[in-house]
C-alpha positions, 0 to 999 in steps of 0.5 A, a space after each residue: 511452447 511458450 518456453 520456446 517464445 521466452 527463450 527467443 525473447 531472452 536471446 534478444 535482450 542479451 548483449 556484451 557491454 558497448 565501448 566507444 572512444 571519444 575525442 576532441 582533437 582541438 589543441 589545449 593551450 596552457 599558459 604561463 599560470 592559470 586556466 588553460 584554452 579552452 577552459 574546459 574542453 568538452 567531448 560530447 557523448 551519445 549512444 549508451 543505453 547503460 551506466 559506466 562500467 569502465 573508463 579510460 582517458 588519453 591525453 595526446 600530444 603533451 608540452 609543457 616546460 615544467 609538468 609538475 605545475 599542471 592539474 587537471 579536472 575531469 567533470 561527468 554529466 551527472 556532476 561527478 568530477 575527479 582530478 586526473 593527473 596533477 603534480 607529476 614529473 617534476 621540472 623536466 619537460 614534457 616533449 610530445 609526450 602521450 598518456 592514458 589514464 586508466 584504473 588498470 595500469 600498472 604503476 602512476 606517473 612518476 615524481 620525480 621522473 623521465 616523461 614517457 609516453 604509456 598507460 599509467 594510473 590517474 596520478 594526483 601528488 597535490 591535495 586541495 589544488 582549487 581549480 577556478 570557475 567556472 570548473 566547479 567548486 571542490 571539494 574534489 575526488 582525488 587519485 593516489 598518492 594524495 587520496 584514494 578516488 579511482 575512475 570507476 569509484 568516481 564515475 561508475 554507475 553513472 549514466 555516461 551520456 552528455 557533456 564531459 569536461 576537462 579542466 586544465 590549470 596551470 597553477 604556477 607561473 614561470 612555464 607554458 605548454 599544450 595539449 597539442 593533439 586534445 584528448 579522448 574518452 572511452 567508456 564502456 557501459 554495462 548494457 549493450 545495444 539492443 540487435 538490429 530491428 531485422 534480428 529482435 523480429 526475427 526472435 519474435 516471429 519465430 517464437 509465435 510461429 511455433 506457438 501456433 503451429 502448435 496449437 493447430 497442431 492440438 485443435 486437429 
């Protein structure tokens, strides 16, 4: 009988991974050359009971009168930090353009290129780029094509609750732009949240109830 209670305790601890996306809407602004307002943006991020098993970020809203001058730092609350985009497109302005950074994608931003809103790997054609304080000091994890760093080899493992950073730079002068609708992160954990109170008691009395009933049953 005790296999009974084991197997209403084992349902219990049994989940699918949690996935949540969070955002600050709050605009980036990016001048002329050097670090963007606000420097950094943060996104606070609560509620996971695992580590990162998956990760994607979404840029929302972006202008800029020559893309290829602008960086962009992602920084974890463990410390891990990777450049997401930096170098991309060229001279052709971005208009209200929206990207997500995601491992999956099929292909990288382009340089040269057309903007186009999508999903694209995270994309880094500039090795080096120093991001000023108070972004910490490199060196840092890099995408391809200049390095190899990917979200999941960066930030996988790590516990995803804190404060996430985003730093972005301007590192030419001549062109400005925003972030006009901020950005987001989703994350996905690799332990799901416990059942409601309601259900785990539910197991558990259920799998006493039976034990005792058969012990009565065999002391009669």
């Amino acid at each position: 009988m005790s296999k009974i209670l084991a197997t209403g305790l084992l349902a219990v601890a049994l989940a699918s991974a949690s996935t949540i996306t969070f955002s600050n809407t709050t605009s980036i602004s990016i001048p002329t050359t050097g670090a963007a307002t606000p420097y950094p943006s943060n996104i606070s991020v609560a509620g996971f009971t695992g580590t990162i098993s998956g990760l994607t970020v979404s840029l929302l809203g972006l202008n800029h009168t020559f893309p290829e001058d602008v960086g962009m730092l992602l920084v974890g609350p463990s410390g891990a930090k990777m450049v997401i985009l930096d170098g991309v497109i060229g001279g052709t302005p971005w208009v209200n353009i929206n990207y997500t950074l995601d491992d999956a994608a099929a292909a990288f931003i382009p340089k040269p290129g057309t903007p186009a809103s999508g999903t694209f790997k995270p994309t880094d054609y500039f090795t080096g780029d120093v991001f000023a304080a108070p972004a910490p000091a490199g060196p840092n994890a890099e995408p391809a094509p200049a390095g190899s760093a990917t979200f999941i080899s960066t930030f996988g493992g790590t516990n995803p609750n804190g404060t996430w950073s985003l730093y972005v730079y301007d590192f030419a002068a001549g062109d400005s732009g925003n972030i006009a609708g901020g950005w987001s992160i989703t994350i996905t954990d690799s332990i799901a949240s416990v059942p409601e109170p309601s259900t785990a008691l539910l197991f558990g009395i259920g799998g006493i109830a039976v034990i005792l009933s058969a012990r009565r049953r065999v002391a009669r």
